[in-house]
Structures are given as structure tokens and as C-alpha cells.
C-alpha positions as CSV (number, residue, x, y, z in Angstrom):
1,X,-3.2,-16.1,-1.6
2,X,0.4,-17.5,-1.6
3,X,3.1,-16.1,0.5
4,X,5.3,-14.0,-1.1
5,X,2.1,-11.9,-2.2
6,X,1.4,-11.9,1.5
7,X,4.5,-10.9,2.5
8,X,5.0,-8.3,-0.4
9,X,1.3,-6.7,1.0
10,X,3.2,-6.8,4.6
11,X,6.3,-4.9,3.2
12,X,3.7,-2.5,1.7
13,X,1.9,-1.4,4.6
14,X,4.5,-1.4,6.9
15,X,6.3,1.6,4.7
16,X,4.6,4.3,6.5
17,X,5.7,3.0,10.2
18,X,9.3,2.0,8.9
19,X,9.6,5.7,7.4
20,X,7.7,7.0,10.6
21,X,10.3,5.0,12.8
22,X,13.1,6.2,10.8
23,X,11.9,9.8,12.1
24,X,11.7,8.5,15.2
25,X,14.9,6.8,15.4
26,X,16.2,10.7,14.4
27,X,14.6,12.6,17.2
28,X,15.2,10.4,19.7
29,X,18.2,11.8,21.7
30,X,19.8,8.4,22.9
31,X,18.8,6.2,21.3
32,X,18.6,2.5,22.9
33,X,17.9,-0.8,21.8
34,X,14.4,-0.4,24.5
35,X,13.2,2.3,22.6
36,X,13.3,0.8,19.0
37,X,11.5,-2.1,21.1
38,X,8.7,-0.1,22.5
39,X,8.3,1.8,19.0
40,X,8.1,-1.7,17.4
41,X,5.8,-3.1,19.3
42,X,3.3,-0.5,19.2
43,X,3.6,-0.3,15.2
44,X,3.3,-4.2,14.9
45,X,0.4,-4.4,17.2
46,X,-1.5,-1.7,15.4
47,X,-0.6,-3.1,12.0
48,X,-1.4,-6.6,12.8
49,X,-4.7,-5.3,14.5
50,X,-6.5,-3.4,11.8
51,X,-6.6,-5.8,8.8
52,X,-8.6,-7.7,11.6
53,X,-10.4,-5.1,11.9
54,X,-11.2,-4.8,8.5
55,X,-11.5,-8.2,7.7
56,X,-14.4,-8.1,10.4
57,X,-16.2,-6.1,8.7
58,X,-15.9,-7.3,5.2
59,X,-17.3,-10.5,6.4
60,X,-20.4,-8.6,7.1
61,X,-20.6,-6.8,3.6
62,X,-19.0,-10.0,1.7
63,X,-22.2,-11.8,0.3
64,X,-24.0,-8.3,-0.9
65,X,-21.0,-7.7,-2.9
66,X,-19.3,-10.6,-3.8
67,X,-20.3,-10.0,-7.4
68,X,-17.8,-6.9,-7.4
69,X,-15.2,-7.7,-4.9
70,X,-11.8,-8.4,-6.9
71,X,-12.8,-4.3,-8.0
72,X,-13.4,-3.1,-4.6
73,X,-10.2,-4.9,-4.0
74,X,-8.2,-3.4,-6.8
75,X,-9.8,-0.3,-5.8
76,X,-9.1,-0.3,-2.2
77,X,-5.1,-1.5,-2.7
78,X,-4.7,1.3,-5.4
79,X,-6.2,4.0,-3.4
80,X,-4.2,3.4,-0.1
81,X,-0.7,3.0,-2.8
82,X,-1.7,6.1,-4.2
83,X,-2.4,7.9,-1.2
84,X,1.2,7.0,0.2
85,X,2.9,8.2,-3.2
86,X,0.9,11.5,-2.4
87,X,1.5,12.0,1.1
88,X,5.5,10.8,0.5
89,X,5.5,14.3,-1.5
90,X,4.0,16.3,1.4
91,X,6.4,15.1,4.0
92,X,8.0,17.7,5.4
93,X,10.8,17.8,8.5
94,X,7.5,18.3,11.1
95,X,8.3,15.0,12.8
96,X,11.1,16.4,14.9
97,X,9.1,18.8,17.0
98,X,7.1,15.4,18.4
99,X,8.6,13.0,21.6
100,X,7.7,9.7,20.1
101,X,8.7,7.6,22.9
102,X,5.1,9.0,24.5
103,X,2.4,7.0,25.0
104,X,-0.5,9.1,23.7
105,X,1.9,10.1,20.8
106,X,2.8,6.1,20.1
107,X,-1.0,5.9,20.0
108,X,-1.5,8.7,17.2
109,X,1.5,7.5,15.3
110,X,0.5,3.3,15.2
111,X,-3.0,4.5,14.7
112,X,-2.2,6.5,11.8
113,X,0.4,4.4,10.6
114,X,-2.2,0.9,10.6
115,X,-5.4,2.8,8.6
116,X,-4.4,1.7,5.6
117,X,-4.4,-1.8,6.7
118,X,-7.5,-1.8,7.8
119,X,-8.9,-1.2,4.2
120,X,-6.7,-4.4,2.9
121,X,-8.0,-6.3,6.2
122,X,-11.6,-6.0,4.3
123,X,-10.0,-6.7,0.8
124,X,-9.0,-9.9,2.8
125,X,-12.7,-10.7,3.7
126,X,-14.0,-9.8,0.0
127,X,-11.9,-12.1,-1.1
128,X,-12.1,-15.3,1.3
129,X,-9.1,-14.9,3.0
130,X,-8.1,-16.7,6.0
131,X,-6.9,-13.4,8.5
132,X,-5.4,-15.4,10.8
133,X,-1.7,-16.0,9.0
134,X,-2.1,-12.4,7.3
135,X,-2.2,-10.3,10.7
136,X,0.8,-12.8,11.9
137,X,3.2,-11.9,8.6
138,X,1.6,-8.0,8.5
139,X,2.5,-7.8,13.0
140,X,5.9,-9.6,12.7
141,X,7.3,-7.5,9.4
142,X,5.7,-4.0,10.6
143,X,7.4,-4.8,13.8
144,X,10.6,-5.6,12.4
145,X,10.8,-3.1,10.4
146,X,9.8,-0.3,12.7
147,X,12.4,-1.8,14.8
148,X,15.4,-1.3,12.4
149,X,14.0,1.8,11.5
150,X,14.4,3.5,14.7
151,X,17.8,2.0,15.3
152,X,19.1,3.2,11.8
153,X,16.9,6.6,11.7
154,X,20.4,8.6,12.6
155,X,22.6,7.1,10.3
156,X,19.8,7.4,6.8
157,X,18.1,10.2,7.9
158,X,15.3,12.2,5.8
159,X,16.4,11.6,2.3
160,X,15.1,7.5,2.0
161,X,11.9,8.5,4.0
162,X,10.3,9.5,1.2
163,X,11.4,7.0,-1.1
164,X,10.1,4.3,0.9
165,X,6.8,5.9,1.4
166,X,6.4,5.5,-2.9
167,X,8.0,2.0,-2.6
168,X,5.2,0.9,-0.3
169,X,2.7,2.4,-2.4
170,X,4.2,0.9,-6.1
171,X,4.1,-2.3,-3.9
172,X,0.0,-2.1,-3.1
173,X,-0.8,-0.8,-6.5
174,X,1.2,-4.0,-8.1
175,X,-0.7,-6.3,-5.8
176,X,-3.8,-4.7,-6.9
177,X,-3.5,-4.9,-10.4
178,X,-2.6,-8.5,-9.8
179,X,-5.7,-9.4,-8.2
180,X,-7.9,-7.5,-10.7
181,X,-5.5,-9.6,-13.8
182,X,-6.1,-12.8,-12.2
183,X,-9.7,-12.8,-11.5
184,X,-10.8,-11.5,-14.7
185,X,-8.6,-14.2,-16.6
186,X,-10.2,-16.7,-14.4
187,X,-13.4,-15.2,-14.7
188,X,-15.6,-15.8,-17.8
């Protein structure tokens, strides 16, 4: 896999913790530099841990399926896109009532946030991908990104959250599609 598709599958699954820190970055009453840290941290950890995760498990499943793998990974990537376009329409202004700075809350929200990557970390393993440079590039842009989310939350507010909740999900459809294109052009 080269590495602007890495990095483009890293943009895409950190949407949901860069809108979720944008959130954050809203409720939280003074905001510092520590707390766009801590937030950060816990999204980049999270993000970088499930592919691994995944990837585990894929290795496991990899030979009784490899026959069918570039679908269950076209399949996989579509669903989690086209479960963030959905759930970018149901977002609603909910996320004030919560103290994200928490730690069982930082728990829920970089749980939540990291599912989806743990359905690309077994796309990873379906298609014989090294995990080791993906988690790196999925921790360091999810962390990043959560990071300037907080700290710009206030001045953005609500009306990109939901915008780049469908961004993140055009990205993982487009990535998809891409690896269902080139296999079955490579494929006989």
C-alpha cells in the first residue's frame, strides 16, 4: 500500500475523533494547551490500537478467505464510510452535557471514536499488510488532529462537525472502491 493511500485511510478514521474533539474543545470551559494534549493522546492511542487489533484477528481468518478478501475489504471500508455519512446526519448538540476531560468519559469517547479502525486493521491483514507503519501514521494523525480540534473547537463550532464526519466517510468509501478497482484489473 503506498503512502498517501495510508495516510488518506489515517485522515478518514480520524474524522470522528477530530469532530468529537472539536466538541470537546467547545465544552471545555478553559481551555489549555494540557487538555487538547490529554484528549490527543487518548484518541491517538485508541486509533493506533484497534487496527492492531483487527489486524490480529484477520491474520487468523486470512488463509480461509483469501479468495474473497479485496470484497470483504471493499465491503468493510464502505460500510464504516457509510456509517459515518449516516451518523454525521444524527448528530445532534448532546455532546455539551458530557465533561470530556474525564477519565471514564475519555475512555467511551476513544473507544467509540477507534471501532471503525478496527474493521480496516483486519482489511489490513486480508490484504497482507505490514501493521506496523499503519498504526504509526493512523496514532500520529488521529492525535494531531484531535489535538487541533480541541484547541480550535470554540472558534469553528458545530457547523464543520458534521461536514467532516461525511468527509471521513467519502474518504473510506474512495479507498474502497480503489482497492476493489485494482485487484480486479489485476486479477484475471
Amino acid at each position: 500500500m503506498d503512502f498517501l493511500t495510508l495516510l488518506l485511510i489515517a485522515f478518514g478514521l480520524a474524522m470522528d475523533a477530530f469532530a468529537v474533539s472539536i466538541s470537546n474543545g467547545i465544552t471545555i470551559q478553559r481551555r489549555r494547551a494540557n487538555h487538547a494534549l490529554r484528549i490527543g493522546i487518548f484518541f491517538g492511542f485508541f486509533q493506533a490500537l484497534m487496527p492492531l487489533i483487527g489486524w490480529s484477528a484477520g491474520m487468523n481468518l486470512r488463509d480461509l478467505i483469501s479468495g474473497v478478501d479485496h470484497w470483504i475489504a471493499f465491503g468493510l471500508l464502505t460500510f464504516i464510510g457509510c456509517k459515518m455519512i449516516y451518523e454525521s446526519k444524527k448528530m445532534d448538540g448532546r455532546g455539551k452535557e458530557t465533561k470530556p476531560l474525564n477519565l471514564p468519559t475519555l475512555l467511551v469517547l476513544s473507544v467509540a471514536t477507534s471501532i471503525d479502525a478496527l474493521a480496516v486493521g483486519i482489511s489490513f491483514a486480508l490484504l497482507k499488510i505490514s501493521i506496523v507503519t499503519p498504526i504509526i501514521v493512523i496514532g500520529v494523525v488521529t492525535f494531531v488532529l484531535s489535538f487541533l480540534g480541541v484547541l480550535t473547537g470554540s472558534k469553528i463550532g458545530h457547523f464543520f462537525e458534521k461536514k467532516i464526519e461525511i468527509l471521513g466517510g467519502l474518504i473510506l468509501i474512495g479507498i474502497g472502491i480503489k482497492i476493489l478497482i485494482e485487484h480486479l484489473l489485476v486479477s484475471p
